[in-house]
C-alpha positions as CSV (number, residue, x, y, z in Angstrom):
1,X,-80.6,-130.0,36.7
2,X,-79.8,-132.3,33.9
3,X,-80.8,-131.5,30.6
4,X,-80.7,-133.6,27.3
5,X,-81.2,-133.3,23.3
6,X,-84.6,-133.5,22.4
7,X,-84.6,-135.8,19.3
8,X,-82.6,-134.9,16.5
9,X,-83.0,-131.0,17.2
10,X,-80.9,-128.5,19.0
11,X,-83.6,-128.6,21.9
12,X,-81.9,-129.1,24.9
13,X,-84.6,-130.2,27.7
14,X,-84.8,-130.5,31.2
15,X,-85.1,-134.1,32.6
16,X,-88.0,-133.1,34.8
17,X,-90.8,-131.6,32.3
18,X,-93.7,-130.1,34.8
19,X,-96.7,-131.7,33.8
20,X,-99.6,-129.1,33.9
21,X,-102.9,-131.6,33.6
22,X,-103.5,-130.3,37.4
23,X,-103.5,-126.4,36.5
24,X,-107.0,-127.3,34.7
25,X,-108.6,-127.9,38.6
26,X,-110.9,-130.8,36.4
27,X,-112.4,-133.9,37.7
28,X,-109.0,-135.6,37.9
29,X,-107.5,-133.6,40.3
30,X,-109.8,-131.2,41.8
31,X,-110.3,-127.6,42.4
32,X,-106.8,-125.7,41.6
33,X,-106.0,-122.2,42.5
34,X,-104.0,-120.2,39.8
35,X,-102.0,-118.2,42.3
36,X,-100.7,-121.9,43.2
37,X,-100.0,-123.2,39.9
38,X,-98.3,-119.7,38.7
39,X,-96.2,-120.3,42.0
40,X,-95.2,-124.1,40.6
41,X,-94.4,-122.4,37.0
42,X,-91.9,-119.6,38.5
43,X,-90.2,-122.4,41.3
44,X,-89.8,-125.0,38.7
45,X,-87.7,-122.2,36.1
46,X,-85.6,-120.8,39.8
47,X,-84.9,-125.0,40.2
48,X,-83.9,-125.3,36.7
49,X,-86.8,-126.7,35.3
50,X,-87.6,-125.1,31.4
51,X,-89.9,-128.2,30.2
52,X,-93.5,-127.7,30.6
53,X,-96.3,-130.1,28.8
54,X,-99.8,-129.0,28.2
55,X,-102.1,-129.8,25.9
56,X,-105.7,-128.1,24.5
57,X,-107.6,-131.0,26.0
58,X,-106.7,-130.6,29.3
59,X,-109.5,-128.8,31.1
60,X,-110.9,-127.4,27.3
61,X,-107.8,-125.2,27.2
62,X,-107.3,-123.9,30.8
63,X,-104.3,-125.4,31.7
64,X,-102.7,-124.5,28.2
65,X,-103.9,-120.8,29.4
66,X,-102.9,-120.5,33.2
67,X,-99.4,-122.0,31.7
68,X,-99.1,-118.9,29.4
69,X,-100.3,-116.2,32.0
70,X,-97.6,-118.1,34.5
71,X,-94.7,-117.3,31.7
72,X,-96.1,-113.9,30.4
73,X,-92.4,-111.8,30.7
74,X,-90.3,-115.4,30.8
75,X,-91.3,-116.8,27.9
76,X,-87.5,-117.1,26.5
77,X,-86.9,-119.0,29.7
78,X,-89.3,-122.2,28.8
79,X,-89.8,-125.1,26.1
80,X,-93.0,-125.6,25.5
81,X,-95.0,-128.2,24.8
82,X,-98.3,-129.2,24.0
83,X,-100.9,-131.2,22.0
84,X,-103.5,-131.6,19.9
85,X,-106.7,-134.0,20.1
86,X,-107.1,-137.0,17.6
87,X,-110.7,-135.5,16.6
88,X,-108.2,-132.3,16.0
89,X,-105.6,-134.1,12.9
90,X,-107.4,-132.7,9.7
91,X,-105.7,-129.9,8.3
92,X,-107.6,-127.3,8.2
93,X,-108.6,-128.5,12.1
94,X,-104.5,-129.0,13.3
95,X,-103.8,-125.4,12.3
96,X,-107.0,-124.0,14.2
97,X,-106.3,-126.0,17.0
98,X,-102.3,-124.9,17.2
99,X,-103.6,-121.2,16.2
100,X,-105.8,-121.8,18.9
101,X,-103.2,-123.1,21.7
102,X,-101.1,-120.2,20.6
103,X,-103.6,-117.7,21.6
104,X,-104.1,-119.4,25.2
105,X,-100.6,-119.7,25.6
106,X,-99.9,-115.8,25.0
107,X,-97.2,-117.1,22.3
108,X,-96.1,-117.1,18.7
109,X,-94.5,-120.6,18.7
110,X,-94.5,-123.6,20.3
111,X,-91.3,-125.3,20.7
112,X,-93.1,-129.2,20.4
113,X,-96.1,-130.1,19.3
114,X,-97.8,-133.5,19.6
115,X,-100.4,-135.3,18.1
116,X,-102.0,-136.9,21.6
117,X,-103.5,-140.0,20.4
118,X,-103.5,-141.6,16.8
119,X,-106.1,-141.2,14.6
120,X,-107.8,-144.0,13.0
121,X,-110.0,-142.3,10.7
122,X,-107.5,-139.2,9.3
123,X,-104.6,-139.9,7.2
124,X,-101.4,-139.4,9.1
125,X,-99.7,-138.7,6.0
126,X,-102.7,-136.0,5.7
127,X,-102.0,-134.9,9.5
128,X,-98.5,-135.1,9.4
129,X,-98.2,-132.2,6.2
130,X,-100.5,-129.9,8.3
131,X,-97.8,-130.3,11.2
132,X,-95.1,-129.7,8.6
133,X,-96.5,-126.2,6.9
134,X,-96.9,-124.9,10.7
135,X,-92.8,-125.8,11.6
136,X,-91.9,-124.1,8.4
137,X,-94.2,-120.8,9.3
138,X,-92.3,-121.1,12.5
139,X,-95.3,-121.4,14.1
140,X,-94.1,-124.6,16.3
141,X,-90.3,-125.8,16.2
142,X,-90.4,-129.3,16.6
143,X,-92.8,-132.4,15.8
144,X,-93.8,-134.6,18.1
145,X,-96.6,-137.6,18.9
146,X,-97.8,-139.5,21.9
147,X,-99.3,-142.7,22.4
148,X,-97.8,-144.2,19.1
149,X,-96.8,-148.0,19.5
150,X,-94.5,-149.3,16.7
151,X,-97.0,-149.7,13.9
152,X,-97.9,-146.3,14.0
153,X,-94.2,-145.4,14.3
154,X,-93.3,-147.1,11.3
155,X,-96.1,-145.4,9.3
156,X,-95.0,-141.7,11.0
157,X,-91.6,-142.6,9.3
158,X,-92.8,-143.5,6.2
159,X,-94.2,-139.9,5.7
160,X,-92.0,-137.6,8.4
161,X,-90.4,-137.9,11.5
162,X,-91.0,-136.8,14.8
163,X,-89.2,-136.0,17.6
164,X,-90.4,-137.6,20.6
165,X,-93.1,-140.2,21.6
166,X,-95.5,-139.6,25.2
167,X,-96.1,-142.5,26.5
168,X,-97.2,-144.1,29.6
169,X,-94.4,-145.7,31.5
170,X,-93.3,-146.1,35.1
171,X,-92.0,-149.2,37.2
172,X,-95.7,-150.6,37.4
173,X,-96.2,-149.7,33.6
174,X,-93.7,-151.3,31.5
175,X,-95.2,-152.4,28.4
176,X,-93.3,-150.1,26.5
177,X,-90.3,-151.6,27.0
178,X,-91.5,-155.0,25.1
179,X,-90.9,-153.0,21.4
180,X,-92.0,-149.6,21.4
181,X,-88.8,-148.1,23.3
182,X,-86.1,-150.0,21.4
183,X,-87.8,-149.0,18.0
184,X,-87.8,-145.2,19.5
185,X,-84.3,-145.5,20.6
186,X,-83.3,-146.7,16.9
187,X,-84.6,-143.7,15.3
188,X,-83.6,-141.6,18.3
189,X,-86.8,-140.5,19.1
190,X,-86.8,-139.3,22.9
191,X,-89.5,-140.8,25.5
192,X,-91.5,-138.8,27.2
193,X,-92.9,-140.6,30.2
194,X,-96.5,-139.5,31.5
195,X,-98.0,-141.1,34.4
196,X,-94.4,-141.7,35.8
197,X,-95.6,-141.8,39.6
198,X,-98.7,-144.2,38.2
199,X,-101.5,-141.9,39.1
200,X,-99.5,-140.9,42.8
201,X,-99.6,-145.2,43.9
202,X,-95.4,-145.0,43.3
203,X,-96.0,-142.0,46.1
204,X,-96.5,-144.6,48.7
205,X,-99.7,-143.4,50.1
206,X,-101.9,-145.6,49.0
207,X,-102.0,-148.7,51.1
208,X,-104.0,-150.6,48.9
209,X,-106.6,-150.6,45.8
210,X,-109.1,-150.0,48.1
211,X,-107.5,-146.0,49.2
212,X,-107.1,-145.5,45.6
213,X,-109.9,-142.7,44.3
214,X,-112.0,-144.2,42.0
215,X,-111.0,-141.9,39.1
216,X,-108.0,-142.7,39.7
217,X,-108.2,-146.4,39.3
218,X,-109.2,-147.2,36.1
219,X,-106.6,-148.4,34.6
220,X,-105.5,-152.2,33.4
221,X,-103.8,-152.4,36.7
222,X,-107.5,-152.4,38.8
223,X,-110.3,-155.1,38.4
224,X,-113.1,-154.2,35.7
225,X,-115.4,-154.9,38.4
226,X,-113.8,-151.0,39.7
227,X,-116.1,-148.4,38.8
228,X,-115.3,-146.4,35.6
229,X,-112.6,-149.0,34.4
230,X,-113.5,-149.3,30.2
231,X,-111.6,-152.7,30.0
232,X,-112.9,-156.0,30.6
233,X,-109.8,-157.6,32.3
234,X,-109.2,-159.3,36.1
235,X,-106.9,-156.6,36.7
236,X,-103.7,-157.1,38.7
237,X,-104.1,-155.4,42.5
238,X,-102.1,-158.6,44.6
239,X,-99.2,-158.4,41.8
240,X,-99.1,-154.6,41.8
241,X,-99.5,-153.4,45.6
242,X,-97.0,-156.3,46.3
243,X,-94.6,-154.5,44.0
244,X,-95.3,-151.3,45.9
245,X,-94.5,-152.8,49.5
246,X,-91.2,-154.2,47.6
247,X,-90.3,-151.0,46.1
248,X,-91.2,-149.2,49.9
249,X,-88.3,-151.1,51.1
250,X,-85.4,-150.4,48.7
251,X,-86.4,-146.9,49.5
252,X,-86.2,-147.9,53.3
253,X,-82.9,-149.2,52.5
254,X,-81.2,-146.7,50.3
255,X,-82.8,-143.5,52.3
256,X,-84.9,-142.1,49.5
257,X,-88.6,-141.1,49.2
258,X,-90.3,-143.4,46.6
259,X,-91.3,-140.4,44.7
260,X,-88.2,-139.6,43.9
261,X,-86.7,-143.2,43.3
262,X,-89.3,-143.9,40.9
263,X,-88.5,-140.7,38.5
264,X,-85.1,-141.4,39.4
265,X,-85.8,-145.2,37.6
266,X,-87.0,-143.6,34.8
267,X,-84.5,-141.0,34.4
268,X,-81.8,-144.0,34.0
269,X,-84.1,-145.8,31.0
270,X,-82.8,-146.3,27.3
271,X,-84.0,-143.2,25.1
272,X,-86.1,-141.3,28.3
273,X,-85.4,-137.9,27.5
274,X,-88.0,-136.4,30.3
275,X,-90.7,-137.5,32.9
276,X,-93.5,-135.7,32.4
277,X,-94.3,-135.2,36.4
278,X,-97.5,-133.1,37.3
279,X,-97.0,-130.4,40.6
280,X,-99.3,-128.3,42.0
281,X,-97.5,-126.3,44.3
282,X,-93.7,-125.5,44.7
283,X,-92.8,-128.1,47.2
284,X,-93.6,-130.6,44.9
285,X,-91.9,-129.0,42.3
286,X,-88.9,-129.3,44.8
287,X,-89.4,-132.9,45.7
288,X,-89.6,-133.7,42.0
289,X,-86.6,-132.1,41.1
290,X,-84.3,-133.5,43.9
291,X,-84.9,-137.1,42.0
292,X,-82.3,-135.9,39.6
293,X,-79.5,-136.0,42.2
294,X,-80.1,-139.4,42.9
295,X,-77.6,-142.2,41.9
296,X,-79.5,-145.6,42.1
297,X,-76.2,-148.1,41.8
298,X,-76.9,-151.1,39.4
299,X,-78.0,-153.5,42.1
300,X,-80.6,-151.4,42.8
301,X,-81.6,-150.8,39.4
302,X,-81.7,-154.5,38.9
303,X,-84.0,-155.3,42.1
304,X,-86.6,-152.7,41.2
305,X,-86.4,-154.7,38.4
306,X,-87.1,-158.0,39.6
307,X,-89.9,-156.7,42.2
308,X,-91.8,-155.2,39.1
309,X,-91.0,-157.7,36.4
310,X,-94.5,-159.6,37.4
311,X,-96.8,-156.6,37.1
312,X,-95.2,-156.1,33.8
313,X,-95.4,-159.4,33.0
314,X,-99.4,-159.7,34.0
315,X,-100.1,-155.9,32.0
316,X,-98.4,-157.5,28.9
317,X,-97.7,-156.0,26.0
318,X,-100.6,-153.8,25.5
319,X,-99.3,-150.2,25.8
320,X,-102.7,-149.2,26.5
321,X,-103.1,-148.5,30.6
322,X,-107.0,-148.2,30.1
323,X,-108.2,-150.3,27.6
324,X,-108.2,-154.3,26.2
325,X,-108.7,-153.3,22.7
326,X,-105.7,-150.9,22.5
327,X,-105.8,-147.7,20.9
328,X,-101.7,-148.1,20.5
329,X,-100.8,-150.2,18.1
């Protein structure tokens, strides 16, 4: 395993951070047994794995709790992070809501914590002071946001700093590239990247936009026509499931699942610290891990490049995966 600086802090992290969305068993992903997900937790630390991302929204708190049962005797072992809600970023309402994570995490500290999405109704300078009183009680070790594009960076660092930035990136989800990641990398403020296997369509096993679930594709990506899409945009399916057959054949060609190849992409961005990668049991733990080991030589880098550069180019710069009207700014 490969592990890296977390910001400016001492935290060292693993490259693979194990993305506990699923543990909740919500609407997303489906019914989830615990005895599976505790499973995931103790296979990912044997592989090498100490990141783990949670956050109070995620299934009203359960996946923040089965994540703390999981690591009740191996605490020491994990970084953990987690996040509170936009409607959560008054004062008094951040230090419920971390008292509140702490309690379902069976922990007195969390080692980052996030603000999920920006606020644009509370004072970040207000938010920000709340998040500062809790790192000097000890109560979490290091500040960090997600969802911030470079206006809402450049007002975080007017008043603070954080850490790291969440963001949605993967080879069919560049827009981040455009100016939020070289204004993270100047300020050396790591990436975290969600959604790195784009909702499981960099798996491979969905043919088309037709075999994607429908809660699954709502994002800018799928026509507005698609049920439970919010935007109001044509969409790009032709663009992005050509980029997919592209991609399935450098994998053909260099003998690597596309799973791994695509964390293995990310891994090699400027200022990507982790890729936050969701697992449900411990083989895919396993699969996820093995995407460290991968080398991807230049001229591979540089045709995954080319065979997603229209998808990016059609998504523009809108940061936003879901919406027109983006709620990164």
């Amino acid at each position: 395993m490969e592990y890296r600086r977390l910001g400016r802090t001492d935290i060292q992290v693993s490259t693979i951070c194990l993305g506990t969305w699923g543990f909740a068993g919500d609407f997303m992903w489906g019914e989830q047994p615990e005895t599976d997900s505790a499973a995931t937790v103790h296979a990912a630390l044997e592989l090498g794995v100490n990141f783990f991302d949670t956050a109070e929204m995620y299934g009203d708190g359960v996946s923040e709790e089965v994540l703390g049962r999981a690591l009740k005797g191996r605490r020491h072992e994990a970084v953990i992070a987690s996040k509170v809600i936009d409607s959560h970023l008054a004062p008094d309402d951040i230090v419920t809501s971390c008292e509140g994570s702490l309690r379902r995490l069976q922990t007195d500290y969390i080692d980052l914590y996030q603000i999920h999405w920006p606020s644009r109704t509370i004072p970040l300078a207000d938010s920000m002071e709340a998040l500062m009183r809790l790192q000097e009680a000890g109560k979490i070790r290091a500040i960090g946001v997600s969802n911030f594009g470079t206006l809402d960076l450049g007002d975080l660092l007017a008043v603070g700093r954080a850490e790291s930035n969440q963001l949605a990136y993967s080879m069919l989800s560049r827009a981040v590239e455009y100016e939020i990641q070289p204004k993270c990398v100047a300020n050396e403020i790591s990436i975290l990247c969600y959604s790195p296997l784009m909702h499981g369509m960099l798996t491979g096993k969905f043919a088309g936009a037709d075999d994607v679930p429908v809660e699954r594709a709502r994002t800018r990506h799928f026509s507005s026509e698609r049920a439970m899409t919010v935007h109001s945009e044509a969409g790009c399916e032709a663009e992005t499931f050509a980029a997919i057959d592209g991609i399935r054949q450098v994998c053909a060609k260099i003998g690597h699942p596309m799973a791994e190849v695509a964390l293995a992409w990310l891994i090699r961005q400027p200022g990507v610290a982790a890729v936050v990668a969701g697992a449900r049991r411990p083989d895919q733990i396993a699969e996820l891990v093995r995407a460290v080991e991968i080398q991807l030589s230049d001229e591979t880098l540089a045709e995954l490049d080319r065979i997603t550069a229209p998808v990016k180019q059609k998504l523009g710069r809108n940061a936003d995966m879901w919406r027109t009207e983006s709620r990164i700014r």
